[in-house]
N, C-alpha and C positions, 0 to 999 in steps of 0.2 A: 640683362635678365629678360627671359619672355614673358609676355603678356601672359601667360598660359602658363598654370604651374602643370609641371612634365606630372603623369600618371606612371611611363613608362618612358625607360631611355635605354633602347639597346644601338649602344653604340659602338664605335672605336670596332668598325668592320674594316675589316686588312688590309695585307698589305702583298704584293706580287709583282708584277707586270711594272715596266719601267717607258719601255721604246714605244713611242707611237701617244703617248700618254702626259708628256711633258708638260703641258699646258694644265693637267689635271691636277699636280704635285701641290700638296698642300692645302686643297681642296677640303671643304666639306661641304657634304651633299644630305640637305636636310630635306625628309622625308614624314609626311604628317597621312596619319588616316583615323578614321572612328568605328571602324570595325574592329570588334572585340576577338581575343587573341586567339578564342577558340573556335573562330568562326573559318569556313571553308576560305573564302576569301583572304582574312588576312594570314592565315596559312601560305597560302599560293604565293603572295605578295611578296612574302619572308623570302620564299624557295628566291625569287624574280630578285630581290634586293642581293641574296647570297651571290648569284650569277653577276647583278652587276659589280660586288664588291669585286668577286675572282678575276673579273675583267678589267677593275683598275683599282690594284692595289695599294697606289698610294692616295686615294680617295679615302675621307673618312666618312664614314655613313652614321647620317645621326635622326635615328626614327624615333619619335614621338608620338605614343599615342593620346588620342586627342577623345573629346565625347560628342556624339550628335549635339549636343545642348552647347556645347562652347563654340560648336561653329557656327552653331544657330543664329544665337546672340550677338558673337563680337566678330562673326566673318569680314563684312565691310573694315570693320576696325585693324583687324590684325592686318587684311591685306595691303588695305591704305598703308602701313607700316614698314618701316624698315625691316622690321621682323619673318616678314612673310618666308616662306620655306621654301624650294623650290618648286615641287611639288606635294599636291596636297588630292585626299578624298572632299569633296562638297558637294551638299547636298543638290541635286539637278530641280526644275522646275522655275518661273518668273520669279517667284518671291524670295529667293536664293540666289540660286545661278544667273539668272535672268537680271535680277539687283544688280549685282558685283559687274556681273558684263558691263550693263548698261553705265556703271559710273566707271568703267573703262579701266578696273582691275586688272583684268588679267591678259595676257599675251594668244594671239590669237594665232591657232594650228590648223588653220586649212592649208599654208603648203607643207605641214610635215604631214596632214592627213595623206596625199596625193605621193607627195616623195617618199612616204617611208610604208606605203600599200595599204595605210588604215581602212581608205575605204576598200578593198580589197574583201576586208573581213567582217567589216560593219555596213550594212545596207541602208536603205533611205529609211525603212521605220525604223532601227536602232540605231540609228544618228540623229533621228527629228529632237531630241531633246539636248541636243548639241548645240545647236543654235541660237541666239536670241538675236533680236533686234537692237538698234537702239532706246525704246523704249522697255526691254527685256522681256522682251514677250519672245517664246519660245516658237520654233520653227521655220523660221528666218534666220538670215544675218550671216557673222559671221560661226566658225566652230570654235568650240571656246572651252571643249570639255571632250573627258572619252570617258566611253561609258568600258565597262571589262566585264560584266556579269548584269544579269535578270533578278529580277525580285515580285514577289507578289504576295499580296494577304490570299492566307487561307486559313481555315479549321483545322486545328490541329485536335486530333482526338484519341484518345484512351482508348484502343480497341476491345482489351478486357473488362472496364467498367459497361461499352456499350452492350459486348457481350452478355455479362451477368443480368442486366437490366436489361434483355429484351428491347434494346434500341438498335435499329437500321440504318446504314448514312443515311440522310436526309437528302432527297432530290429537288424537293421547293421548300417554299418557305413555311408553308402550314406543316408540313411533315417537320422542319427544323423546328419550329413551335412546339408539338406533339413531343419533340426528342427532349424540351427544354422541361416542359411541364411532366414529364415521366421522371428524369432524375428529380426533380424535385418535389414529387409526390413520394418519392424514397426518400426521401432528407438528404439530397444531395444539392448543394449550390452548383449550377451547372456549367455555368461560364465563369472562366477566368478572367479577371477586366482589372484595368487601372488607369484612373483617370487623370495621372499625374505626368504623362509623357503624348509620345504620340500614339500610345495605344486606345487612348480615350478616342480620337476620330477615327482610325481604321474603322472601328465597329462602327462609330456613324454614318462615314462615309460608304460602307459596305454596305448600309441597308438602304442607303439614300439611291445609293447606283442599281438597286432593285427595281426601284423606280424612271430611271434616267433611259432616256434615247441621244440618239446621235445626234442632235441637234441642242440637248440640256447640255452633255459633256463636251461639245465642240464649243458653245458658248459661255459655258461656264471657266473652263478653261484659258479660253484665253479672251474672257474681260470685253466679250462681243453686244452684253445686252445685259439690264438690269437683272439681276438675281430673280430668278424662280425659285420661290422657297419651295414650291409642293416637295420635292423630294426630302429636301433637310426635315419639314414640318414632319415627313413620314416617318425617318428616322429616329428621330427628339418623341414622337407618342410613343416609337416603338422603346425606347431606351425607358423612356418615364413606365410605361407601362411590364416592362422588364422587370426592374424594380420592386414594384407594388407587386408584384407576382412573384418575389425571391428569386428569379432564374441568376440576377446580378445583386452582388451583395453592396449596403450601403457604406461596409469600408472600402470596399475602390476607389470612395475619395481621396483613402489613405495610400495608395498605391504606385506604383511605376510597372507599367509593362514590363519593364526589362527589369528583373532584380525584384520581383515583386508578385504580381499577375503570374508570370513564367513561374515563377516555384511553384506554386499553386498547382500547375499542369504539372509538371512535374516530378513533386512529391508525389503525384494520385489524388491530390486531393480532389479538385476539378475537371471533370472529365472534359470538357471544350477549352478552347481558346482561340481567339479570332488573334492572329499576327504573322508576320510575315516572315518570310523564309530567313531572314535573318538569324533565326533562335533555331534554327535546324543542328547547326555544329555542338552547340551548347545541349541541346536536347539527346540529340546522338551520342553524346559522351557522356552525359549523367542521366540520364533512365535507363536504370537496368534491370526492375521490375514488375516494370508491364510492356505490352505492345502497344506501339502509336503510329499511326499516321498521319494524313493530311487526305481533307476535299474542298473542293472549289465551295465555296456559299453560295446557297443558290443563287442564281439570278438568270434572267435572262439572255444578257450579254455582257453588260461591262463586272470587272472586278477591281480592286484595286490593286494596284502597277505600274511596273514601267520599266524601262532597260534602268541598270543601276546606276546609285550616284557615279559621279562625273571625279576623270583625273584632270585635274585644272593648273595648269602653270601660271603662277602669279609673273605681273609684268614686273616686277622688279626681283625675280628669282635671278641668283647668280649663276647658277649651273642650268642653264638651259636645256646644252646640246645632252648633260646627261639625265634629264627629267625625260627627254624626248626616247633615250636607252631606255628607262625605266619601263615605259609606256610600251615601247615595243617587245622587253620581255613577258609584262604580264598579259598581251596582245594572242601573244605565239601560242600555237599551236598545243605545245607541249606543258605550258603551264595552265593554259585553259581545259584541256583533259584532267591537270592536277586537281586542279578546282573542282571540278566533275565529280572527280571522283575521292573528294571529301567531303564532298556533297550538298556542293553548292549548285547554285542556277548559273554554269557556267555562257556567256552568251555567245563563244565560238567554240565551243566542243566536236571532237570527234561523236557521235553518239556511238559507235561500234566500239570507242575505247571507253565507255563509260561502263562500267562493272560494280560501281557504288550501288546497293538498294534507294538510298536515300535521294543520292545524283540522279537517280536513274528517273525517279518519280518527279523531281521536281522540272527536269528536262518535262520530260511528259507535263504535266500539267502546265506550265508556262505554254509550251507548244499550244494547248488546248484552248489557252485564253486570247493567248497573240492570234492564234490563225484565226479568229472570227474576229479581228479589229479588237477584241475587247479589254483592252488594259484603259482603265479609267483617270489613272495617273494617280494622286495626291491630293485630299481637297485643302490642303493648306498653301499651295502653289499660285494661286490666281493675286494673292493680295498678301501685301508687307506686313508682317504682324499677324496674322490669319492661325500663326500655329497655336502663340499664344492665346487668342480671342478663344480658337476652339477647342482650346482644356480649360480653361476657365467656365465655357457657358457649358460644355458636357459637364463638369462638376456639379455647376450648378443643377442639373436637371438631376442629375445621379443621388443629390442631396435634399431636395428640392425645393430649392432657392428660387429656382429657371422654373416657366413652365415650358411645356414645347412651343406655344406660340412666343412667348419673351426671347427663346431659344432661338428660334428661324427671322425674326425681328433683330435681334443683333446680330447676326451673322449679314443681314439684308443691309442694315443701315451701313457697315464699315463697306462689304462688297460695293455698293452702288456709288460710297465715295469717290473711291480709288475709279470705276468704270465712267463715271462721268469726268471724271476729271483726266481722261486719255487724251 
């Protein structure tokens, strides 16, 4: 019995091909991700799994979907296990990836990177989160993960609600201000928010990296110097003072980004939402009463991002050689146009086969953030437990339990443990 009760089981993929394949006979080849069913991604993945069933038929393919939250939690656990699958979606960053590396999880693909042309299609910045060390700090070491697509937060917005209400994208931050206090001098709550996932820090993090340079992100990141709260501090007045102003309603404590916050955008009811291109497929298929798009949040440089989670083969996966098949169909060419163009952030696309609206924009704006350095990464990455601590203290502030300085105080006190103690 797994650890993991199955959400979804499509299983019992075919049956073909015999010569050349022997060794395969009898096989199954367990497959895990947390990418939701309607999302460009695991779209793609499906087409990538179908190909590898047709290629060896007496393999049985047993995919499992899984939830950001169960890998979150029990990664360490399930992989230490006999259970572990052969390969799996996990989440990339030190406090994840970086963990499981460093206690020597998973099997390490720097010569299938080189023998099977990965780097080829993946460059030095979209491999840097491939890496950890032995301490699991990211961008060293060995490769331990592949990334197959881009992701980033942005604004997602109701084009007809802006419309009606005489609101403009917003280019800085006072004009996004301006956009927030106009719906809701019409009795409109403006933003969509839920503090019960990781949608509660994207928005923190987004406003904190308003504030950050290359030397806050470069340090904060990878655990180089005691926490600088100025930017969290900035953040946390901004979120508390949000609040007190209506733009964010005080049930988002009640909420989940995903399955929650999302309807809200969705129905019409909220014309903003701050979240990441992940809810793109989902949005694309069930809004079909207003116009929406997406813009970067202001800021100067960074936003939050990064090439996407990681495909990671556990070191005790029995089907290696075909986790490594796997990896090179969703890789290729032709399934990363697929992605594209169902309109995902595919991160080796053809762009002249990209013909998606949606693909088409999110290629572009990723383009926009990567080419000036500024993907910020995740602020829950730097420190174990980090993801938890920060939905609990954004609740608190959202409720207000936390003030912002209580708020930038715990987040300082756990960061500075883990940092001193490198």
């Amino acid at each position: 019995m797994n650890i993991f009760s199955k959400l979804a089981i499509s299983a019992g993929m075919s049956l073909l091909l015999a010569a050349g394949v022997a060794q395969a006979q009898g096989k199954t080849f367990n497959v895990w991700w947390f990418e939701l069913p309607d999302t460009s991604q695991a779209k793609a993945w499906t087409k990538a799994l179908d190909e590898l069933k047709a290629k060896h038929p007496d393999v049985t393919i047993n995919f499992e979907q899984k939830t950001f939250e169960q890998l979150q939690k029990a990664g360490s656990l399930i992989l230490n296990s006999d259970q572990a699958p052969d390969v799996l979606e996990y989440n990339k960053g030190n406090a994840t990836a970086g963990l499981v590396a460093s206690q020597g999880l998973l099997t390490p693909l720097d010569d299938q990177f080189k023998s099977r042309g990965w780097d080829k299609i993946l460059n030095e910045t979209n491999s840097q989160l491939s890496k950890y060390d032995g301490n699991g700090i990211y961008g060293s070491g060995p490769i331990i993960g592949i990334p197959v697509y881009g992701e980033f937060v942005s604004v997602f917005y109701n084009i007809d609600m802006f419309q009606a209400n005489g609101v403009k994208v917003p280019t800085t931050l006072d004009e996004f201000e301006a956009a927030l206090d106009t719906f809701k001098k019409k009795g409109i709550t403006p933003l969509a928010y839920g503090t019960v996932d990781s949608n509660a820090q994207h928005l923190v993090y987004t406003l904190a990296l308003t504030q950050a340079d290359d030397t806050w992100v470069k340090n904060y990141q990878g655990l180089k110097a005691p926490l600088d709260t100025k930017p969290f501090l900035f953040a946390a007045q901004k979120i508390a003072d949000w609040v007190s102003k209506g733009y964010i309603s005080k049930d988002s404590t009640g909420l989940k980004g995903t399955g929650g916050a999302d309807n809200l955008f969705s129905s019409g009811t909220a014309p903003m939402f701050v979240s990441g291109t992940w809810n793109n497929g989902n949005f694309a298929s069930s809004i079909k009463n207003f116009k929406w798009s997406q813009f970067i949040f202001p800021t100067t440089k960074y936003s939050v991002g990064s090439t996407g989670n990681l495909f990671m083969v556990p070191k005790s996966a029995k089907n290696k050689d075909l986790s490594y098949e796997f990896i090179d169909l969703v890789l290729s060419k032709e399934n990363q146009n697929q992605q594209a163009n169902l309109g995902g952030v595919a991160i080796a696309a053809d762009p002249a086969s990209v013909t998606d609206e949606v693909g088409k924009r999110n290629v572009e704006l990723f383009n926009q953030i990567s080419s000036k350095g500024g993907l910020g990464f995740y602020p829950d990455w730097p420190v174990p437990g980090y993801y938890e601590l920060l939905i609990q203290a954004t609740t608190g502030l959202v409720n207000g339990s936390t003030t912002p300085d209580q708020f930038a105080a715990r987040l300082k006190k756990a960061y500075d443990d883990v940092q001193a103690a490198q």
